[in-house]
C-alpha positions as CSV (number, residue, x, y, z in Angstrom):
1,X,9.8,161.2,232.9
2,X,6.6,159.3,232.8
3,X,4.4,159.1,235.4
4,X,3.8,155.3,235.4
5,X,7.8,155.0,235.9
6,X,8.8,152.8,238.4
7,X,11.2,154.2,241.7
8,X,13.9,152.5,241.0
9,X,13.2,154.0,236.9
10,X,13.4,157.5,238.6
11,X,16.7,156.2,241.1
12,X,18.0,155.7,238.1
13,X,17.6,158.5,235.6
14,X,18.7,160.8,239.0
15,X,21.7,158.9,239.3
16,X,22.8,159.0,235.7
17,X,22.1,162.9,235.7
18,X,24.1,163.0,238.7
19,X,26.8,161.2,237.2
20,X,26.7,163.5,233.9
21,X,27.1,167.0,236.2
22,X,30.1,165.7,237.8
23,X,31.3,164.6,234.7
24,X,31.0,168.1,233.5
25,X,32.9,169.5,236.9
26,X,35.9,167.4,236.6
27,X,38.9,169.4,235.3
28,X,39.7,167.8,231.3
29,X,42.5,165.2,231.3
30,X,45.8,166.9,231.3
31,X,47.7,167.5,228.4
32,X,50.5,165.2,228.0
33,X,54.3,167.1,228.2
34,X,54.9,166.2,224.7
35,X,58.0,168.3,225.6
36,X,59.4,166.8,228.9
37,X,60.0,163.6,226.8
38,X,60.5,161.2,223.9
39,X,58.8,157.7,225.7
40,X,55.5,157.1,227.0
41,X,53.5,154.6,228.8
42,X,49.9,154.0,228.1
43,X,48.1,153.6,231.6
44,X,44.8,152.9,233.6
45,X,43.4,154.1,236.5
46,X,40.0,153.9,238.3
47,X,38.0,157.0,239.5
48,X,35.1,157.6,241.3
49,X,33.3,158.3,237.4
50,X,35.2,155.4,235.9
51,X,38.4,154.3,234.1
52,X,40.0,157.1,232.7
53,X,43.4,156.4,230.7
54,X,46.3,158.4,229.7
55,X,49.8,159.3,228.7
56,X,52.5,158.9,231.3
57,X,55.6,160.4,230.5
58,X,59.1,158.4,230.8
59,X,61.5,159.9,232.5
60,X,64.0,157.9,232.3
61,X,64.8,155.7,229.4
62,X,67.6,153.0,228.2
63,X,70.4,154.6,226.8
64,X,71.0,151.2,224.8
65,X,72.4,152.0,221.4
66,X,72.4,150.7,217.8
67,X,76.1,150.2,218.4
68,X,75.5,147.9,221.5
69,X,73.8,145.7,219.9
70,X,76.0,142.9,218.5
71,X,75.9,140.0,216.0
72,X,72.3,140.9,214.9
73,X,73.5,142.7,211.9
74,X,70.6,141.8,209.7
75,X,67.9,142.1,212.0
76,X,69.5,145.9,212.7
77,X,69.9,146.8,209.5
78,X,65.9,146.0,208.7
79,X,64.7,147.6,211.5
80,X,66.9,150.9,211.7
81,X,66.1,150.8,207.7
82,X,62.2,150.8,208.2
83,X,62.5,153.2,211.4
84,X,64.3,156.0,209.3
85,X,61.9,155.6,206.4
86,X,59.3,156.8,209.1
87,X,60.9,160.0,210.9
88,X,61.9,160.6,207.1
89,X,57.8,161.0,206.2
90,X,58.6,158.2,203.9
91,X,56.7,154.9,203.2
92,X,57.3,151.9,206.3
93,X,55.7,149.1,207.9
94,X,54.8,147.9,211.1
95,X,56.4,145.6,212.6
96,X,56.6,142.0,214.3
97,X,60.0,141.0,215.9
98,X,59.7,137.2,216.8
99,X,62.4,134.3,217.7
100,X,64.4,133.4,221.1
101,X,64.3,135.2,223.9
102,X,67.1,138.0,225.0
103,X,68.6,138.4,221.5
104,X,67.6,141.6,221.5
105,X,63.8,142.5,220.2
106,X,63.0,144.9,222.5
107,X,66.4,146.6,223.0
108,X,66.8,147.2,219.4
109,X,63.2,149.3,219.3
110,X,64.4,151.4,222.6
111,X,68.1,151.8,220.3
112,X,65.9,152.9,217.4
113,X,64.4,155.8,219.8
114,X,67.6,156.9,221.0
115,X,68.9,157.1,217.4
116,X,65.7,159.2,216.5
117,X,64.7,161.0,219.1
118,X,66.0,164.1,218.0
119,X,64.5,163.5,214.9
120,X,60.8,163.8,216.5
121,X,60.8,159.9,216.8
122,X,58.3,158.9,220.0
123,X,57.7,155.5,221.7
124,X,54.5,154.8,223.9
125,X,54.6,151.4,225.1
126,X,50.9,149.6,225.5
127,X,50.2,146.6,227.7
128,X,48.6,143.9,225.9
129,X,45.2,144.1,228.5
130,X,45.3,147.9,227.1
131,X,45.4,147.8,223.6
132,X,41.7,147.7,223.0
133,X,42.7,151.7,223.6
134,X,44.5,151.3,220.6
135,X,41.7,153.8,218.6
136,X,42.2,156.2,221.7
137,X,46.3,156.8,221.7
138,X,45.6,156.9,217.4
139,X,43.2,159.6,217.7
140,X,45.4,161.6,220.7
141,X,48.4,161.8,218.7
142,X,47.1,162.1,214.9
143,X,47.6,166.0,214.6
144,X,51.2,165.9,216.2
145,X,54.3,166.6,214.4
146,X,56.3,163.8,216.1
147,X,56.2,160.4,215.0
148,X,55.4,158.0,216.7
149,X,56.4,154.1,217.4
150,X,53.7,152.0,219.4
151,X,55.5,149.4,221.0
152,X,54.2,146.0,222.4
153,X,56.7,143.8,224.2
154,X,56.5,140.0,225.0
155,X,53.2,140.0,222.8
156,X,51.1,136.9,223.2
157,X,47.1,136.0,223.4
158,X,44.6,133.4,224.3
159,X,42.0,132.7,222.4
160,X,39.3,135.4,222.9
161,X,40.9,138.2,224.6
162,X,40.0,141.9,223.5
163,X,43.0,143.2,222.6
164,X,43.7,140.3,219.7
165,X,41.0,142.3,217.5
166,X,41.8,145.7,218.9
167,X,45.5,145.2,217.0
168,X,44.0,143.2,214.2
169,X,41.6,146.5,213.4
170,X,44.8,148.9,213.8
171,X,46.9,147.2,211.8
172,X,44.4,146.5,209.1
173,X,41.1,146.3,209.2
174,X,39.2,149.4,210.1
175,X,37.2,151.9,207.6
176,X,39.9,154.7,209.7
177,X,43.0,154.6,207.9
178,X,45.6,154.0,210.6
179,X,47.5,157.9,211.4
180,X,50.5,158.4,209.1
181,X,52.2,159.7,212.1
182,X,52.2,156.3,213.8
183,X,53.3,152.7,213.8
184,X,52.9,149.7,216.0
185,X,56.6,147.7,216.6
186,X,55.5,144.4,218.6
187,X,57.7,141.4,220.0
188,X,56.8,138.0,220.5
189,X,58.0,134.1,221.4
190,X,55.3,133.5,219.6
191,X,55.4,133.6,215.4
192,X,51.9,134.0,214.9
193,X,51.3,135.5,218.4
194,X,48.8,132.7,219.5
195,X,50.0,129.5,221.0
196,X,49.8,126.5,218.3
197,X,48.5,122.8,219.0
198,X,49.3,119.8,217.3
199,X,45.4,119.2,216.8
200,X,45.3,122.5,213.9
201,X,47.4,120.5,212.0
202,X,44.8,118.0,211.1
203,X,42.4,120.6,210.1
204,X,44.3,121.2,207.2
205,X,42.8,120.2,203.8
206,X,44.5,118.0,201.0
207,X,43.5,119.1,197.3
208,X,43.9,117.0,194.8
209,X,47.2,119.1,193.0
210,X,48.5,118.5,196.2
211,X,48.0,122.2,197.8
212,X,47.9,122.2,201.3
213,X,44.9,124.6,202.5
214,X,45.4,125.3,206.7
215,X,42.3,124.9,208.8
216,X,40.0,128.1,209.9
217,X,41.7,128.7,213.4
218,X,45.2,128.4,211.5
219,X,44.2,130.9,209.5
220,X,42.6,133.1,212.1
221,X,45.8,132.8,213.8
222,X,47.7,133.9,210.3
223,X,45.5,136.5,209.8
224,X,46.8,139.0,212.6
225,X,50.9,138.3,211.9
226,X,50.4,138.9,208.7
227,X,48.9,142.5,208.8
228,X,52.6,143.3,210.4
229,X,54.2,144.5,207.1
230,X,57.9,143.4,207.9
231,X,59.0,140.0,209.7
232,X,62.4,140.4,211.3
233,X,63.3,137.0,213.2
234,X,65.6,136.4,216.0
235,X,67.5,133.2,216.6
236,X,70.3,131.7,219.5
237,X,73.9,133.0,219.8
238,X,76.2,130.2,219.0
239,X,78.9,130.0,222.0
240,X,81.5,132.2,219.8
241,X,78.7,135.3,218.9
242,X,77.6,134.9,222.8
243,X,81.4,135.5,223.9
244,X,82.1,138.3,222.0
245,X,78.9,140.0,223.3
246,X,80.0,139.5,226.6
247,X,83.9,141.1,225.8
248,X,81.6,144.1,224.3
249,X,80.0,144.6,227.3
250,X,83.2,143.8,229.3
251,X,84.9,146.5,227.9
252,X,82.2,149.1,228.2
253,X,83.1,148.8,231.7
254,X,87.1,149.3,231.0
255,X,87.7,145.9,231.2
256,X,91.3,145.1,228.7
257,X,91.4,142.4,226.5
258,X,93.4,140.4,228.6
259,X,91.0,140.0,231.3
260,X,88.2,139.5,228.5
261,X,89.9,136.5,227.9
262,X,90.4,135.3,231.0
263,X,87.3,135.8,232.4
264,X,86.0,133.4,229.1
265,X,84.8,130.1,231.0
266,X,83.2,131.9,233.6
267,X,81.1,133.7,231.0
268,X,80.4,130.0,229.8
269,X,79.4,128.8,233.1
270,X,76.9,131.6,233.9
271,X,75.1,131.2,231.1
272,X,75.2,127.3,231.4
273,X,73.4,128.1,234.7
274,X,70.8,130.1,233.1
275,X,70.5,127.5,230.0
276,X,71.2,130.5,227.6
277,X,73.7,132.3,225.4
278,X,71.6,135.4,225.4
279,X,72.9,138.8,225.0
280,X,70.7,139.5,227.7
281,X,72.7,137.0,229.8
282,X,76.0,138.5,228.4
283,X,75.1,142.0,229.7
284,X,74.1,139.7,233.3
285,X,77.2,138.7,233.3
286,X,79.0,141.7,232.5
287,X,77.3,143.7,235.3
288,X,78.2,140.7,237.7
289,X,81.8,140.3,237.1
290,X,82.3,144.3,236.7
291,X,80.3,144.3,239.9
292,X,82.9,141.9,241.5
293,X,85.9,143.2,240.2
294,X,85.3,146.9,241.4
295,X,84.6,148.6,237.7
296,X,82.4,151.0,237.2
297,X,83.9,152.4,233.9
298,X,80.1,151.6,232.2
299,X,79.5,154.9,230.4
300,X,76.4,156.8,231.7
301,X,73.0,156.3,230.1
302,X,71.9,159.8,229.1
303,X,68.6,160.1,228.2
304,X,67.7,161.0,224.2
305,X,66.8,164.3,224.3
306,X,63.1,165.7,222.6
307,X,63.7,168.0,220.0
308,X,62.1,171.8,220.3
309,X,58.8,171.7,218.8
């Protein structure tokens, strides 16, 4: 230290060597139980030396299936397709689910796990405020044997925030090839993940062929959906496809066909409440009127089982 520093120079310089032995005291950052499960959450939490961040295991998770799933065929068929490539070791994308809301984005990645699980598929599900870890979780699981799914749910950002160029490096963009172990699944209202404005449009340039060339923040906006490899879209039930995902539900709890049908309009009516023929509103329903009616045939959600390393 020089002489001529000044004291709050020297505070300083004490404090950060301070800081660096009880760096060196604190025990490392526990291993996660890679074992104990097949999901993980990403999380935050503040300590006297900072933010530290790490894997919490999931001890309970959805035991939604593939089967469950209904009137989605395509969509299910692309995704389980590009999932099984992966646990196979074979060539897959990531992936960007987009369309309506509760036709079944998220629950189709969560089916994927349970189909996989014992395969050595894993799911760690990232906030959007924590993706800018994204290099972090790569690193932690690159020399595991499992395979593993990043998933992002209800993905949307503002213009500016961190994590939009965190996931546009991941995807594609960084001099690190992204770990062959690993893949990010997202889900969004949002096509292009950003919100849109009428006001883009006229940014757009007319050639004289009659090309249309978008303007720069339209294609900023392009530029992260399209480093998703594979586009699966979603779209609203029609009254019929909403109905039968109710009776499916219906008669997961032992309901017979007879009452499926009767209970019909009052499957209509709830989701004419809600302004949705979801099959997230189906299963609403299905829970309510079960829930009413005394059945509680619903078959028990086991959770997917990790297999032995």
């Amino acid at each position: 230290m020089s002489a001529s520093s000044s004291p709050l120079d020297r505070l300083v310089d004490r404090a950060s060597a301070l800081l660096d032995r009880l760096e060196s005291l604190m025990p490392a950052a526990a291993e996660p139980d890679w074992a104990g499960a097949v999901a993980f959450r990403w999380r935050r939490r503040q300590t006297a030396l900072g933010l530290q961040s790490f894997l919490q295991p999931v001890r309970q998770v959805s035991g939604i299936r593939l089967d469950d799933l209904q009137n989605i065929d395509d969509q299910k068929e692309a995704i389980a397709r590009n999932t099984r490539q992966f646990v196979e070791r074979l060539p897959a994308n990531n992936v960007l689910l987009t369309g309506s809301r509760g036709t079944g984005k998220s629950s189709l990645i969560k089916a994927c796990l349970n189909e996989w699980a014992s395969d050595g598929l894993r799911l760690i599900e990232v906030d959007k405020d924590d993706l800018v870890d994204l290099p972090d979780i790569i690193e932690l699981v690159a020399g595991r044997p499992e395979r593993f799914i990043v998933f992002c749910d209800d993905l949307s950002f503002e213009e500016g925030e961190a994590g939009y160029k965190a996931l546009k490096v991941a995807l594609d963009g960084s001099v690190a090839a992204q770990s062959e172990n690993l893949l990010i699944y997202a889900t969004s209202n949002r096509r292009h993940l950003m919100p849109e404005y009428m006001a883009e449009n006229l940014e757009a340039k007319y050639q004289e062929d009659g090309e249309i060339h978008p303007g720069e923040r339209t294609e900023e906006k392009i530029s992260l959906s399209e480093r998703f490899g594979l586009w699966v879209s979603f779209y609203p039930f029609r009254q019929e496809e909403y109905l039968a995902i109710v009776g499916h539900w219906l008669a997961s709890f032992g309901v017979g066909q007879r009452e499926i049908a009767a209970a019909r309009g009052d499957a209509l009516r709830f989701a004419l409440e809600r302004g949705s023929r979801s099959g997230r509103v189906a299963w609403q329903f299905a829970k309510d009127w079960a829930g009413q009616h005394g059945r509680t045939g619903r078959r028990a959600k086991t959770r997917a089982k990790p297999r032995a390393a």
